[in-house]
ZAMARGU-4260 file (C-alpha; in steps of 0.2 Angstrom, whole numbers, plus 5000, padded with zeros to 4 digits):
<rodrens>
0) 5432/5576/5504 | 5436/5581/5488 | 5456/5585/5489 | 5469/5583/5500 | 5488/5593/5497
5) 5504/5583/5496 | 5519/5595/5498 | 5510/5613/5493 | 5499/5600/5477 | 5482/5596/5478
10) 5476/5583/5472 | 5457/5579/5468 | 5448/5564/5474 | 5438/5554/5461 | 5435/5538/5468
15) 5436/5525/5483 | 5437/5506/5487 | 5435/5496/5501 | 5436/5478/5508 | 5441/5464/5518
20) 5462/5462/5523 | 5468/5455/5506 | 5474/5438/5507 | 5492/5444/5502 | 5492/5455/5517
25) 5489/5441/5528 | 5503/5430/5519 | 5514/5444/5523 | 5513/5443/5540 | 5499/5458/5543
30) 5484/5457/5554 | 5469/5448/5546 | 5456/5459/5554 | 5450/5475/5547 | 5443/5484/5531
35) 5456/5493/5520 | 5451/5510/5509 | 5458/5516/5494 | 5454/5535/5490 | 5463/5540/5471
40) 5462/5554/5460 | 5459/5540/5446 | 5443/5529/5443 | 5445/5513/5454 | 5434/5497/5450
45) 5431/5481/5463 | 5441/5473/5449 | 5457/5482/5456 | 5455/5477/5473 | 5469/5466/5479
50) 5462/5450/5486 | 5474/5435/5484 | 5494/5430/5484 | 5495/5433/5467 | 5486/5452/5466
55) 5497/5466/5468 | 5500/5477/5486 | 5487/5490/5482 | 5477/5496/5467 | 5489/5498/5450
60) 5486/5515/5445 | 5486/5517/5426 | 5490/5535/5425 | 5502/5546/5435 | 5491/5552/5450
65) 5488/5552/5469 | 5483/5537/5481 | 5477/5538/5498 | 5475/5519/5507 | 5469/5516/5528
70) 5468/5500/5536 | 5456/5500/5550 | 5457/5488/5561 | 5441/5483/5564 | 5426/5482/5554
75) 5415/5488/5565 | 5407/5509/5565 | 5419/5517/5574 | 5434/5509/5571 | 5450/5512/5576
80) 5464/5516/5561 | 5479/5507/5562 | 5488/5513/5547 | 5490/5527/5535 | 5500/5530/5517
85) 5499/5544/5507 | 5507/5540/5490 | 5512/5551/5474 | 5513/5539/5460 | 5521/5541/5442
90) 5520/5530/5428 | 5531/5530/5414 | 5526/5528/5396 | 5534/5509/5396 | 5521/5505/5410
95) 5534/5507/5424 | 5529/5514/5443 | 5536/5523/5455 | 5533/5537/5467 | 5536/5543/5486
100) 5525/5546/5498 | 5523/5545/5515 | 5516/5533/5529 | 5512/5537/5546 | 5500/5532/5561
105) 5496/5549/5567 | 5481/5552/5554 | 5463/5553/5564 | 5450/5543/5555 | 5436/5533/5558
110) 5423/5522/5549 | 5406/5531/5553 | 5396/5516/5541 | 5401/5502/5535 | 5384/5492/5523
115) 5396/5476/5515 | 5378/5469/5508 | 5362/5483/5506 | 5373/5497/5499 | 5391/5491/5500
120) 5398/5507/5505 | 5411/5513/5519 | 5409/5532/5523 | 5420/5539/5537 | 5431/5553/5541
125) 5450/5555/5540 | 5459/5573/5545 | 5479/5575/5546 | 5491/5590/5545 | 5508/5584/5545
130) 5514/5601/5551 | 5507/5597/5570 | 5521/5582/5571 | 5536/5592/5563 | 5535/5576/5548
135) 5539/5580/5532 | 5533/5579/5518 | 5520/5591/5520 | 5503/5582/5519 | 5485/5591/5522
140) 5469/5582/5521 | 5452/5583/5532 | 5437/5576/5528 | 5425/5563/5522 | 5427/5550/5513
145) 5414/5536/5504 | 5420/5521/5495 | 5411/5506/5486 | 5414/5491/5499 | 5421/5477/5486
150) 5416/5460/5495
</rodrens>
């Protein structure tokens, strides 16, 4: 996949992460189980990847941009997606974020590979058209995706 389109605006992407259900997730209250993805228009690192209580929710972005993030369920090929959020992020020039988006369980997608050790990647395909459930905003995106598994 190489762009999705959030209200009429495409948006490139870039890059992709992967791992385990941070820890922060969990404290929160979330399932444990299951491999989240990040898929943004900006350069994302293993560094970024939330993993304890004191990490952020998600990735920061450090430039205004577009995020994509999945939580499957299971870390097995095949899996079932629990989750879905679509985000449209700005940051000011103080450093400040903010930014709308949408979330929504009625995105198809899948894990097809999932390598955590030889070649720590997660491929898999993801397809949604918010037009077909009436939701607004308007969100298109079909395709594949593959992101460096951060263990």
């Amino acid at each position: 996949m190489t762009s999705w389109s959030f209200e009429g605006t495409a948006h490139d992407v870039r890059s992709g992460i992967a791992g385990y259900v941070p820890d922060l997730w969990v404290e929160r209250g979330w399932d444990g189980d299951g491999i989240i993805v990040y898929l943004s228009d900006q350069a994302l690192t293993c560094e970024q990847f939330p993993r304890t209580v004191s990490d952020v929710f998600s990735p920061l972005p450090t430039e205004t941009g577009a995020m994509i993030w999945m939580k499957f369920g299971e870390t097995e090929r095949g899996s079932a997606l629990d989750h879905s959020s679509f985000e449209i992020i700005e940051v000011s020039p103080g450093g400040g974020i903010s930014g709308n988006g949408a979330s929504t369980s009625d995105v198809e997608a899948a894990i097809t590979a999932f390598d955590p050790t030889d070649t720590k990647r997660v491929t898999g395909q993801i397809s949604y058209d918010s037009r077909e459930f009436a939701a607004s905003p308007e969100i298109l995106v079909n395709g594949s995706f593959d992101a460096t598994f951060c263990p």
